[in-house]
C-alpha positions, 0 to 999 in steps of 0.5 A: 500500500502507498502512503500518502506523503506527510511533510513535516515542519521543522521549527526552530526557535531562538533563545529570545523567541525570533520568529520561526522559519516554517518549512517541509523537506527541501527535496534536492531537486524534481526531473519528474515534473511534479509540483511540490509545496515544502515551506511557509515563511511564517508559522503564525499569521493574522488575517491580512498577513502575506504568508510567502510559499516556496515550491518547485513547479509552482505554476499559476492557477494553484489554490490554498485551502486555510480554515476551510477557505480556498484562495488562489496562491500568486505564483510569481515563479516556478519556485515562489508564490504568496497569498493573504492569511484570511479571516478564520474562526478556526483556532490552533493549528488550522493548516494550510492544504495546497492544491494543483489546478486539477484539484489534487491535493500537493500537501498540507503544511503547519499554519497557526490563527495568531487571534486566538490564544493557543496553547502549544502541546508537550508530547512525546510521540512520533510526528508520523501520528500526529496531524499536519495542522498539530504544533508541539513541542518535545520534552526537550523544548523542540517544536515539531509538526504532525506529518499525518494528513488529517485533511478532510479533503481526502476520501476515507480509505474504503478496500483494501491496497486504496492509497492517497485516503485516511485511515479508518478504524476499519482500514487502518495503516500497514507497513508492506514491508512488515507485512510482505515479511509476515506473509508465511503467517497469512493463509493462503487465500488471504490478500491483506494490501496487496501481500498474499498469504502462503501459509497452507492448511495441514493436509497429514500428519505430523506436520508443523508450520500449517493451519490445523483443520477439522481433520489435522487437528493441533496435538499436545505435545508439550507432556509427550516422553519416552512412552511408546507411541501408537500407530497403526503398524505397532498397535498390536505389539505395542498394547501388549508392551509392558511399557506405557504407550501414548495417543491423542484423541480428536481433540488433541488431548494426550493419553498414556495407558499401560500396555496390557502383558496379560494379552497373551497366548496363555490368556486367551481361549484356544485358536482365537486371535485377538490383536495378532496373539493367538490364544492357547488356552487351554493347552498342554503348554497352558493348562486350565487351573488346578491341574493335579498329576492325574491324567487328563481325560481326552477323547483318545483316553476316554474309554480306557480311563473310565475302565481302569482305577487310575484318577484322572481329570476333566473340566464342564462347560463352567470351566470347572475342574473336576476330577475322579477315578475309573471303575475296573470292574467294567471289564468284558465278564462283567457286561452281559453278552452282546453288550458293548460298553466304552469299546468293551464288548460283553462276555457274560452269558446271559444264564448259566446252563450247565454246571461248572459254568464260568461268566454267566448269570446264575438262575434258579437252577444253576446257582452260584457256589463259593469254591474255596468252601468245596473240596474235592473230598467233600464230593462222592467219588463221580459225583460233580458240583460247580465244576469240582469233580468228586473223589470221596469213596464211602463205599471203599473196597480193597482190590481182591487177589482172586488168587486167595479169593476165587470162588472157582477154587474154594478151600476143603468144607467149600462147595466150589461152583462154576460160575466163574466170577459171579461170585467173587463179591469177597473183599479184604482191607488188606488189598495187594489184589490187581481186580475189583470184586464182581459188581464193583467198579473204580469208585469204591476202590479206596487206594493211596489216593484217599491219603495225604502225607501232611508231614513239613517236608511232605513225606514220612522218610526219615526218623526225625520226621514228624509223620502226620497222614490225612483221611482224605475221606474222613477229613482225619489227620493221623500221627505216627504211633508213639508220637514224640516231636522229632522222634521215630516211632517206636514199639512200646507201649502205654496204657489207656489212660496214659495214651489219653493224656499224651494225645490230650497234651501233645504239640506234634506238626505245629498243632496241639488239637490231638486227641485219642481216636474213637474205635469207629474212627479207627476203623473207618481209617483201616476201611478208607486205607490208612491200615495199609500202612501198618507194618507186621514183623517189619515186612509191608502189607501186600498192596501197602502205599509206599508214603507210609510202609515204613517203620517211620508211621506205625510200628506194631511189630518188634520184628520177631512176631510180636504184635500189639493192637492199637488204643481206642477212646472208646469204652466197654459200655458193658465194661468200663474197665475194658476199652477198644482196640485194634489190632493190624489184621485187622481184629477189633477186641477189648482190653483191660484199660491198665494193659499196654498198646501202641497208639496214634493220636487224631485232630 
């Protein structure tokens, strides 16, 4: 923008007031042809008074404008002119304005009324704010003139870049200098005077030197630190960041937040990706809480699991732990036939139909029996009962010699017959016989079987052997005669009551339940096979069983054909000094309870 040339009038004074020599700037000289006003011969004049101008190109037809009266200024050369001060109302500095003859205005110089009383003013400001038509004086004592043109005479300023105007509050004076240099802080888009604004609206981010919009907004960043800074290419990485990380909202406030550790694959449910982190729980790497040493229960190891008794644990849809323990009781003879349960297809019989049948259910005709309260023994021989095979034979008897026992071939006083052996029916304890009496067959042959050698090392060989035999029939366990622990038996004898008491007080084979035998239980042991083994004059019985024909069981016989029977608890009921006895023949008799015998002691 132009500005409007403002002269400035130069007074100066003397110490004993002279009068003022008023002037404007004397220019050095004017090629360009303009006419220009730069001095007054006096600052101060009465109505009347001839006011000399000087100039350059002063030319006749100029005009002076003195308290709003316009008068012609007499140009009498090219360089001066005069006019007459008129009569003015006005007071102070009323200033005189010349102008061409076209009516553009020259300049305005300092013209005071002298009929008024004025004062001059004290101020310290620049001249270049104050009117033409203001005389004043510095704290220093200079007087000085306003070079602002306040004439009326010049149109407001009314648009921007107008020059040769005044100055309004709307349109006010600007320095282009200053403001060509400011114009980087002007927008683009604005033209103040002329200057164009280059100062650009932020179209990215992290820009600087831009105006901030509605979506580039301004950002605070006087609290940013050594926080992460999140982006769109570290966002994943940095929410899981054990360090804080720092972002602005739309508005441009900061925040610092934590990042969140806990976001990590042992957190998150198995095979879901949140932020880029894929979760693994639970897992083998990840187990869910309370995890023990049991085993967890998996569709591969479902079905052994619950069939064994190992612990083992699983979780419900609450994700609650729970734990338990297999049934192996769920076995395949425990599922009913044709059943399948947890890859275990059953065996059990649907009913048992025969006996001595396994794995099947018992009815009313084949029920269950517990086989360890059966023995063999407790069965008749050929007889069967769950599956045990009976071997007592209560009907026992001995295989006959046919040579001794032919009725083919009867002894004198004997009819002999021809039959052959229809009538060979004679039996004998004493056995040694090869062929069974006619009409018998292999279940009444009563041979070593029926015995058991019971003794510690099981068998009777030696003379420090405690000797005990068992009536497998009978259930009767029998010592050796005479019996003394760690002994052989020997050929002597005792009385009854004596023998009484020595079977009533023994320990003998680790029990000390011995007693006396009754002479039924005595028989029964020679019928059931136990007298095979009882020796005469040293020499076995024919058919005898090897286990107890030995002189290490029952010695009866000193070897010189003496014999003695053997004791029985039984008493005479007849005579009750009498008791029973047995003899090997075998003999029953009674015999005085004072005489001496060999006896055995039975549990």
């Amino acid at each position: 923008m132009k500005y409007q040339i403002l002269f400035t009038i130069a007074l100066a004074h003397s110490a004993c007031n002279s009068d003022l020599s008023i002037m404007g700037r004397f220019p050095v000289s004017n090629s360009n042809g303009k006419s220009e006003i730069f001095a007054l011969s006096k600052l101060k004049a009465a109505p009347g008074e001839l006011i000399k101008v000087s100039g350059y190109n002063l030319t006749p037809g100029m005009f002076v404008q003195v308290g709003g009266k316009v008068l012609a200024l007499d140009a009498r050369s090219s360089g001066s002119a005069s006019f007459v001060m008129p009569v003015t109302e006005g007071t102070g500095n009323i200033g005189a304005t010349f102008m061409a003859s076209d009516g553009s205005v020259l300049g305005t110089l300092a013209l005071l009324n002298s009929n008024q009383n004025a004062q001059i003013p004290v101020m310290d400001a620049d001249a270049s704010l104050i009117c033409l038509d203001i005389i004043y004086q510095n704290s220093e004592g200079h007087l000085k003139a306003g070079s602002r043109n306040c004439s009326s005479s010049l149109p407001l300023c009314e648009k921007d870049e107008d020059s040769a105007c005044v100055v309004t509050k709307d349109f006010r004076a600007l320095s282009i200098e200053t403001l060509d240099a400011a114009k980087s802080k002007m927008r683009i888009g604005l033209t103040l005077a002329g200057v164009k604004g280059t100062l650009a609206d932020c179209d990215a981010g992290n820009q600087a030197g831009c105006v901030a919009t509605s979506i580039f907004k301004t950002m605070d960043l006087t609290l940013a630190g050594t926080d992460i800074s999140l982006r769109s290419n570290n966002f994943n990485t940095a929410i899981r960041s054990p360090g804080n990380f720092e972002f602005w909202d739309s508005l441009g406030t900061r925040y610092s937040v934590p990042g969140a550790t806990n976001l990590s694959a042992a957190n998150l449910k198995n095979n879901v990706t949140i932020f880029g982190e894929t979760g693994q729980y639970p897992s083998v790497a990840f187990p869910l809480p309370s995890a023990s040493i049991a085993a967890d229960l998996t569709n591969a190891t479902f079905n052994a699991k619950v069939k064994s008794s190992a612990a083992f644990e699983y979780w419900d849809s609450a994700g609650n732990h729970q734990a338990g323990t297999g049934d192996d009781d769920l076995i395949v003879g425990n599922i009913k036939d044709t059943v399948s349960i947890f890859g275990s297809a059953g065996t059990f019989a649907p009913d048992c139909g025969t006996d001595g049948q396994i794995d099947c259910l018992a009815n009313v005709n084949y029920k269950a029996a517990k086989l360890t309260n059966i023995s063999a023994w407790d069965l008749r021989y050929g007889k069967s009962f769950a599956g045990v095979s009976g071997l007592s034979k209560l009907n026992c008897r001995s295989l006959a010699n046919q040579s001794i026992f032919n009725s083919d071939t009867m002894g004198p006083g004997n009819v002999a017959t021809t039959a052959g052996t229809v009538l060979d029916w004679w039996d004998t304890v004493s056995g040694g016989g090869g062929a069974l009496p006619f009409g018998w067959d292999s279940s009444s042959d009563c041979n070593q079987s029926n015995i058991t050698d019971l003794t510690t090392d099981g068998m009777c060989d030696t003379s420090s052997d405690d000797c005990v035999m068992r009536d497998n029939i009978s259930g009767l366990s029998w010592t050796e005669s005479m019996p003394s622990p760690g002994a052989a038996p020997i050929y002597a004898g005792l009385n009854w009551s004596d023998s009484v008491a020595l079977c009533d007080g023994l320990t003998f084979a680790g029990h000390s339940d011995w007693r006396l035998p009754t002479v039924k239980e005595t028989m029964s042991a020679f019928v059931n096979g136990v007298g095979i083994g009882i020796w005469y004059g040293g020499t076995p019985r024919p058919g005898g069983d090897s286990r107890v024909n030995n002189d290490k069981f029952i010695l009866a016989s000193d070897g010189a054909l003496s014999f003695s029977g053997l004791w029985t608890a039984t008493t005479d009921n007849q005579y009750p000094t009498k008791a029973y006895e047995m003899w090997p023949n075998p003999a029953m008799f009674t015999a005085n309870k004072t005489n001496t015998m060999i006896m055995t002691c039975v549990r």
